[in-house]
C-alpha positions in Angstrom: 124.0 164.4 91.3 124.6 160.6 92.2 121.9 159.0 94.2 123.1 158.4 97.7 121.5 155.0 97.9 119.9 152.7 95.3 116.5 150.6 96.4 116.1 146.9 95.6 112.3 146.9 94.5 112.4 142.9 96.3 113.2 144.1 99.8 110.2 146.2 100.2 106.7 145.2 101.5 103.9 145.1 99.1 101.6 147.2 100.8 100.8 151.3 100.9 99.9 153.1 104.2 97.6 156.1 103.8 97.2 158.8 106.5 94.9 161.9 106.3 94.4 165.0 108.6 91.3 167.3 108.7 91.2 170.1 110.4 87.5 172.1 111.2 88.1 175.7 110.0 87.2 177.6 113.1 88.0 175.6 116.0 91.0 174.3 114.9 89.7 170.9 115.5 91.5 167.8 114.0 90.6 164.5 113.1 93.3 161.8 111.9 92.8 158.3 110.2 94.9 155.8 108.3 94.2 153.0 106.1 96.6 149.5 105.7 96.6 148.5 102.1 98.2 145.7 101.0 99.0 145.2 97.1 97.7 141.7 96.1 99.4 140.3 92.7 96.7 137.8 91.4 95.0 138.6 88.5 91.9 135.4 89.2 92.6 131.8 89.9 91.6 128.7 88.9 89.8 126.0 90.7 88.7 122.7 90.7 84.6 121.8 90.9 82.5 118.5 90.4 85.6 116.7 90.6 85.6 113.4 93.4 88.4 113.1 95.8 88.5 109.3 95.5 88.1 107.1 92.6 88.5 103.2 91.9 92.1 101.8 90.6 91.7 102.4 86.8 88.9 104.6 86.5 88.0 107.7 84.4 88.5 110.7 86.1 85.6 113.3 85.2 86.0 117.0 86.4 85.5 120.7 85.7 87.9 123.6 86.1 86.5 127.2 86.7 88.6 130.0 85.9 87.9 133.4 87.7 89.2 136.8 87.7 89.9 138.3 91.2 86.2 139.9 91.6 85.0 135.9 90.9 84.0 136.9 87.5 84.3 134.1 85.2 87.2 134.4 82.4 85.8 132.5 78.9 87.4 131.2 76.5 90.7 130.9 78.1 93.6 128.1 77.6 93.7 125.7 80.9 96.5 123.8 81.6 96.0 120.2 83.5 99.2 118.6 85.1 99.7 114.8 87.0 101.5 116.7 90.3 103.5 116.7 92.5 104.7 120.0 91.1 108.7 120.2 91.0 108.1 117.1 89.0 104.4 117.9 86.6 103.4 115.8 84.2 101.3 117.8 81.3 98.2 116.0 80.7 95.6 118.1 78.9 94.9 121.3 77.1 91.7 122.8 77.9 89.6 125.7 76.6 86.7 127.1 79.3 82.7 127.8 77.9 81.2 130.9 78.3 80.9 129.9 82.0 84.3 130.3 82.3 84.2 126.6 82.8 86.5 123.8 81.5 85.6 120.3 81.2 88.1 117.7 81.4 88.2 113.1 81.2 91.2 111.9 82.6 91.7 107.9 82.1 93.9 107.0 85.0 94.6 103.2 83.6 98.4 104.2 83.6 98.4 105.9 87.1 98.9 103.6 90.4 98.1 104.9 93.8 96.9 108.0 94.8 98.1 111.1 93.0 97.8 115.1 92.4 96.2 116.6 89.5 97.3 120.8 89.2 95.1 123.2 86.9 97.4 126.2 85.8 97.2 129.0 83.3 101.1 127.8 82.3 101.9 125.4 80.0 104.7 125.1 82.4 104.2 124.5 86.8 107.8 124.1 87.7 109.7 126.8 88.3 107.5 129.2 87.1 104.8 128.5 89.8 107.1 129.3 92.5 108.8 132.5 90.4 105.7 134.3 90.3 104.4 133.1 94.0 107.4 135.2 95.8 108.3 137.7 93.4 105.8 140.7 92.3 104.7 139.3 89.2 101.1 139.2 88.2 99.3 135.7 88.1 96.5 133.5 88.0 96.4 131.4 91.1 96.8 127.2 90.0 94.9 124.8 91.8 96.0 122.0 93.3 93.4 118.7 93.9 94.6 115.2 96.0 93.1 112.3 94.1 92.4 109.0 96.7 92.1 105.3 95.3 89.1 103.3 96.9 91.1 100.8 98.4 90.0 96.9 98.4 88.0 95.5 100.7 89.7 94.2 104.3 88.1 93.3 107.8 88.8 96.9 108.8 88.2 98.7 105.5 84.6 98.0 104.5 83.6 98.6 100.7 79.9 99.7 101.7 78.4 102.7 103.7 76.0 101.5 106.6 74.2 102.9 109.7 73.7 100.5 112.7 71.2 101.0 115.7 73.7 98.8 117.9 71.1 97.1 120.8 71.4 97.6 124.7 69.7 96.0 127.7 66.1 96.2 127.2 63.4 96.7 128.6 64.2 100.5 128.6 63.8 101.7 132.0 61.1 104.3 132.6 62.1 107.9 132.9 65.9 107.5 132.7 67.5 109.1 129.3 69.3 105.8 127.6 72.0 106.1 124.7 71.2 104.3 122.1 74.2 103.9 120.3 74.2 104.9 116.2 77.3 103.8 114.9 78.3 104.9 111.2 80.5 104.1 108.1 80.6 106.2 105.0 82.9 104.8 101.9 83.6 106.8 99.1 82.0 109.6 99.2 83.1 113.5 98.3 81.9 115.5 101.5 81.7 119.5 101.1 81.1 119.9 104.7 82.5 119.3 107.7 79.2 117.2 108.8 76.3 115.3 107.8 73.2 115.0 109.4 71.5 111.7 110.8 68.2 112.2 111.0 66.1 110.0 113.7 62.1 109.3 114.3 61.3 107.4 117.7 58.0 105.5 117.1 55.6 104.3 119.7 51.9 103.1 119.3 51.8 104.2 115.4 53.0 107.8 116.1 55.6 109.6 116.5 57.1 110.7 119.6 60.6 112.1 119.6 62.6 113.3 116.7 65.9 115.3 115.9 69.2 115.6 114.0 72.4 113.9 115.0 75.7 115.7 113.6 78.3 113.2 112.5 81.9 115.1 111.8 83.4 113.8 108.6 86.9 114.3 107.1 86.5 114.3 103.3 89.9 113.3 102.9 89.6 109.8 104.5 88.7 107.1 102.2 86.9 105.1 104.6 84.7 107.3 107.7 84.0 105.7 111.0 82.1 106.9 114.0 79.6 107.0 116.6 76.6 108.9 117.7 74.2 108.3 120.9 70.4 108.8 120.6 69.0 110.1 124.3 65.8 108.6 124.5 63.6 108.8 127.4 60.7 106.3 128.1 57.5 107.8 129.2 54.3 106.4 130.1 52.5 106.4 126.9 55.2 105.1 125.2 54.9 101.8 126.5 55.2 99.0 126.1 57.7 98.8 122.3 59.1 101.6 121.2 60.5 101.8 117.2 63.8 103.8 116.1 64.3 104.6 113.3 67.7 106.4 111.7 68.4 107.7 108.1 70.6 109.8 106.1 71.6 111.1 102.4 75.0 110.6 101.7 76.5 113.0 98.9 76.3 110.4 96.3 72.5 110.5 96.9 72.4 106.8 98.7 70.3 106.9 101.2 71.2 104.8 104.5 68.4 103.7 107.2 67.9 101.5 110.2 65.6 100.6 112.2 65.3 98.4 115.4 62.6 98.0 118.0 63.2 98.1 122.1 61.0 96.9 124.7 60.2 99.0 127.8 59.2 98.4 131.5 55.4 98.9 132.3 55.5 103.1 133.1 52.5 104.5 134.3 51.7 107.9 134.4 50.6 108.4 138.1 53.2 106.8 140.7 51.9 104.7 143.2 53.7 104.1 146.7 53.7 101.6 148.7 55.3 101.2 152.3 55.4 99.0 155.5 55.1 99.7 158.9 59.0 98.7 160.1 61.1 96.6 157.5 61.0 93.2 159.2 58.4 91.3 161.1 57.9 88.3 163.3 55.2 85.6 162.4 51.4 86.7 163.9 53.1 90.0 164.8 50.5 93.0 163.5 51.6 95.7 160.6 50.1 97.9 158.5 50.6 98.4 154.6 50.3 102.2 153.5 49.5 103.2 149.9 49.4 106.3 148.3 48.6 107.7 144.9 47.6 110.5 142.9 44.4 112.1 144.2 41.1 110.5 143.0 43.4 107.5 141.6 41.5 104.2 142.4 43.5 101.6 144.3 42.8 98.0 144.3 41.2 96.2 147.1 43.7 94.2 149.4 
């Protein structure tokens, strides 16, 4: 007998639904549970590590490609593939072989490339269209990788060439007991960032010793050639901090440069025990009489009037 319909193996979803029942002999008691399980094609994928995001017009490009299977074990010994992108219009570049590691090393002179551009690793000695072939259709693959390259672009009056941290000044002296910003403002060129922050670290001197310390988060895009920002430092004056205090800000960039600043404020005379002092009525006519109150801390010792 004919079949009474035929099934196009592309129309249906790449997943299996499991259902069991049990049943407790006895009481008749049922339990029922299912499980969603979708059918994933890729075999492993490849991906870019060690490799900068921005680079100087003309320079070498130096990078490394690990190769994995799905469970992230690595595949050695296994032909790499690196292409100039976009990827309906690759450009083979390399043939690579990865090390035990599952690791493959690649130099990539980019005299002959202008701008910013896209480099693809793939397991294909061809991207385009086989890439997208075996992306929608339920063919088994290796996952390519795709990496943005950024030029370091030349210097202009509002794209410095150097990273820097500034303690920018305020009105001094620093009033006592009233938390003052103290504004850090930031510039990072250049660098390859794996996290979405890096941490400022900051050490408030006063008198030889340290007094307040802390960590400043400043969000970074690494895809930005050139990061701005600002931070604020709350510092509070207290009485034996008088009457200098030192700041002092630093941080480790991923290039290992390390960035400091340091810039000292002067603060009002604090003392640690308030002393009041108030008049009889606000206002006065010559030989009128008045009296001057004063009060302190107990056993505090006043001066003579």
């Amino acid at each position: 007998m004919a079949p009474l319909f035929k099934i196009n193996p592309y129309t249906l979803e790449d997943s299996f639904t499991f259902k069991a029942t049990v049943a407790e002999e006895g009481t008749g008691i049922t339990m029922v549970d299912s499980k969603y399980i979708d059918l994933d094609y890729k075999l492993g994928k490849l991906t870019f590590i060690d490799t900068p995001n921005i680079i100087e017009e003309g320079a070498v490009l130096n990078g490394k490609i690990k190769f994995t299977r799905y469970d992230g074990a690595a595949i050695a010994l296994r032909t790499v593939y690196l292409f100039k992108g976009p990827e309906r219009s690759a450009e083979f570049l390399q043939t690579l072989t990865t090390d035990s590691d599952g690791v493959a090393k690649f130099s990539l002179s980019t005299a002959t490339i202008s701008g910013d551009f896209q480099i693809i690793a793939s397991a294909l000695n061809k991207v385009w269209p086989l890439l997208f072939i075996f992306t929608f259709f339920t063919t088994p693959r290796y996952e390519s990788a795709f990496k943005d390259i950024s030029r370091l672009r030349p210097a202009a009056a509002d794209n410095p060439t150097s990273s820097s941290l500034v303690i920018s000044p305020v009105s001094d002296p620093l009033p006592c007991d009233t938390e003052t910003p103290i504004p850090i403002k930031y510039t990072f060129t250049g660098e390859t960032f794996s996290t979405p922050s890096l941490d400022i670290m900051f050490m408030v001197f006063a008198k030889g010793e340290i007094v307040q310390h802390g960590v400043m988060k400043a969000p970074v895009n690494s895809g930005q050639v050139v990061i701005k920002g600002k931070e604020s430092l709350k510092l509070s004056v207290r009485p034996e901090m008088t009457p200098t205090v030192q700041v002092m800000v630093y941080c480790i960039l991923p290039s290992r440069t390390i960035l400091s600043e340091s810039r000292e404020f002067s603060t009002e005379q604090c003392f640690k025990n308030k002393v009041s002092v108030q008049f009889s009525f606000p206002t006065a006519v010559p030989g009128e009489r008045g009296s001057l109150q004063l009060s302190a801390q107990p056993v505090e010792i006043l001066p003579e009037l």
